[in-house]
C-alpha positions as CSV (number, residue, x, y, z in Angstrom):
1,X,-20.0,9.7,6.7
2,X,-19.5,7.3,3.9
3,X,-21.4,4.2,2.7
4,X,-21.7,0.7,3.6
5,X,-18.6,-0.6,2.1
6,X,-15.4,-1.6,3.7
7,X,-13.2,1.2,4.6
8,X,-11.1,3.0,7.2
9,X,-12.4,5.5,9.8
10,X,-9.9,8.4,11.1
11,X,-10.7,10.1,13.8
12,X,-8.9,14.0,13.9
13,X,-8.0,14.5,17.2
14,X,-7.9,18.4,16.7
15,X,-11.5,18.7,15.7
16,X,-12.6,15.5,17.4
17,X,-14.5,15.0,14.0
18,X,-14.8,11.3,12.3
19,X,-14.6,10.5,8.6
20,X,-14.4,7.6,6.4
21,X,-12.6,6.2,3.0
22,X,-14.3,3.5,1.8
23,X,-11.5,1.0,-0.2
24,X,-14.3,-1.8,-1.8
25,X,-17.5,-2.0,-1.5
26,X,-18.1,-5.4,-0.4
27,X,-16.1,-7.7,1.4
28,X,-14.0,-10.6,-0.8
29,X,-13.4,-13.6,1.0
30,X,-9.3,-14.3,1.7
31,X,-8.9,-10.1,0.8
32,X,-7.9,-8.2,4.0
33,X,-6.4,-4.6,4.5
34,X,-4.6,-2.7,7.7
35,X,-2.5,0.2,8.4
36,X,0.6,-0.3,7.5
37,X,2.2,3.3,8.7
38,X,0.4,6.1,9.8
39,X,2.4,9.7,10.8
40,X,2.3,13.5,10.8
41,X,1.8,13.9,7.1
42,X,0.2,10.4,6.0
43,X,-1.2,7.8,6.4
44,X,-0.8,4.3,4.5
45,X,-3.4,1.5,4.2
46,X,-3.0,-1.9,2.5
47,X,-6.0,-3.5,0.9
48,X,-4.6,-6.9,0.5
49,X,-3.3,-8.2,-2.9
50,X,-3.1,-12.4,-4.3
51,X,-2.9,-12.9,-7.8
52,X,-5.2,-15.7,-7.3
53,X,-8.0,-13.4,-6.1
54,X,-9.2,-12.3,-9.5
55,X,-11.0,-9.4,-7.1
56,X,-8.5,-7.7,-5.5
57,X,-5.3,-6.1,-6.8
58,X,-2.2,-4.6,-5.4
59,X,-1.9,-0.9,-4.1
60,X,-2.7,1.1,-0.9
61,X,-4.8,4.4,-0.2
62,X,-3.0,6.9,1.0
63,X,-4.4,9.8,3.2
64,X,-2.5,13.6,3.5
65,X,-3.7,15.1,7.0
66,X,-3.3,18.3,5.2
67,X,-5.5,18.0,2.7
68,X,-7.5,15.9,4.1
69,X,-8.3,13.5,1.6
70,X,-7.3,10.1,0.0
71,X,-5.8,8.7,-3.1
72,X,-4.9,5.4,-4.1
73,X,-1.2,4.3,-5.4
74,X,-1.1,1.0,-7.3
75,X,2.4,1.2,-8.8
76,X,5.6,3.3,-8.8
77,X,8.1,3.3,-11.7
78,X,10.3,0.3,-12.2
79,X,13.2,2.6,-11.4
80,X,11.7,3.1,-7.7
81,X,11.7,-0.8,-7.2
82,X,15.0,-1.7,-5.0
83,X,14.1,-5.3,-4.8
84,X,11.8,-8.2,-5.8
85,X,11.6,-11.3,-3.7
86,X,10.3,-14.9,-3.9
87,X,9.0,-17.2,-1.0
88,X,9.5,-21.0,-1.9
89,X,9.7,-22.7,1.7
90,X,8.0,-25.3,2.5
91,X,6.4,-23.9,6.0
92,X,4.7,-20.9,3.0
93,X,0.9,-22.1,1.9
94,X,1.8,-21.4,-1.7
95,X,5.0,-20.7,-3.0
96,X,4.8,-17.2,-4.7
97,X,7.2,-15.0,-6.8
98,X,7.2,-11.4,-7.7
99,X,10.6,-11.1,-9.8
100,X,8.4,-11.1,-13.1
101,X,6.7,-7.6,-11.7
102,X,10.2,-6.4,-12.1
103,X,9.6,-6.6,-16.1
104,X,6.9,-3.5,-16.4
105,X,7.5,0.3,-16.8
106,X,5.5,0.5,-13.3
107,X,5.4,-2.1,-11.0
108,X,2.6,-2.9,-8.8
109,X,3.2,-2.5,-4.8
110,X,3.6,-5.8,-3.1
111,X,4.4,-5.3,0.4
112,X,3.4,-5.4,3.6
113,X,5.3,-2.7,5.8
114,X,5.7,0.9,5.3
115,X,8.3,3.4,6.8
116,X,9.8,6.4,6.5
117,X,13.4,6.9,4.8
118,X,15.6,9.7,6.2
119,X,15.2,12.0,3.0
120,X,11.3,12.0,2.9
121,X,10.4,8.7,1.1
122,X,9.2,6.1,2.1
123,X,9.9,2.7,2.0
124,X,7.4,-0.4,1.3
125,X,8.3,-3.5,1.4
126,X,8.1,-7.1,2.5
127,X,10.7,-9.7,3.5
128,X,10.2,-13.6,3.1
129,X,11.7,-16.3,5.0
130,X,14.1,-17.1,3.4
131,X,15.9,-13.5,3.1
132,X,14.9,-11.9,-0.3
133,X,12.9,-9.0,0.0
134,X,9.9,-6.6,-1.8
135,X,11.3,-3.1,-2.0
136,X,10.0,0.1,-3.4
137,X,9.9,3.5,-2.8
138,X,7.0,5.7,-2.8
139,X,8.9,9.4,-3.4
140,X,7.8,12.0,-1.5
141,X,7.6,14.6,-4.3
142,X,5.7,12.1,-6.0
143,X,3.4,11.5,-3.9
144,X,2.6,15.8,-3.1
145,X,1.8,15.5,-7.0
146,X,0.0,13.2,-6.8
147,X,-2.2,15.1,-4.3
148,X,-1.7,18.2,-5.5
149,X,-3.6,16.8,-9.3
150,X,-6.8,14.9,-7.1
């Protein structure tokens, strides 16, 4: 069923059968992970990203009910990035800007909400407090490549 790592356990509810993806294979202090969207097709899981944890790094795992298995997505192409924001209020533990990311040919995903855009996409992205906003698109032909080639 997996090892003794930190992961995610799904559960199909056709089979009644368990499995599990393991994402690290320890746990890092101040690193965290959820699921941040989960429907028919997919379903998308955060592991947690600070520049200041020299262990962790920015991406999700992504799981495809049909063929039942995972990948991981750390970046899309600068062209699929709608927005980078920047959180400098006082109420924020450590001010922290992502407008440099913007620079690279592929741009890691920083976010912390997923959802589903009305042609097939979907949407990741995070808004700060005071109104500027991660957002990037994770294409849905894309990602059926991406599957398709693991």
């Amino acid at each position: 069923m997996g090892t003794n790592g930190v992961g995610i356990l799904t559960l199909d509810t056709k089979t009644g059968s368990w499995s599990r993806h393991d994402i690290k294979k320890k746990p890092i202090a101040g690193h965290h992970m959820g699921v941040y969207f989960a429907y028919v097709n997919y379903v998308f899981v955060g592991f947690g990203w600070h520049k200041d944890i020299p262990e962790s790094k920015p991406g999700i795992h992504v799981f495809s009910v049909k063929k039942s298995k995972w990948i991981q997505i750390d970046a899309v192409p600068k062209g699929d990035v709608l927005s980078l924001g920047y959180e400098d209020s006082p109420k924020a533990s450590k001010p922290v800007d992502y407008r440099y990311l913007g620079e690279e040919d592929f741009v890691p995903l920083v976010g912390s909400h997923i959802e589903a855009t009305d042609n097939g996409d979907y949407l990741m992205t995070r808004t700060f407090t005071n109104g500027t906003r991660n957002e990037q698109l994770i294409r849905k032909v894309l990602l059926e490549q991406a599957f398709e080639m693991n």
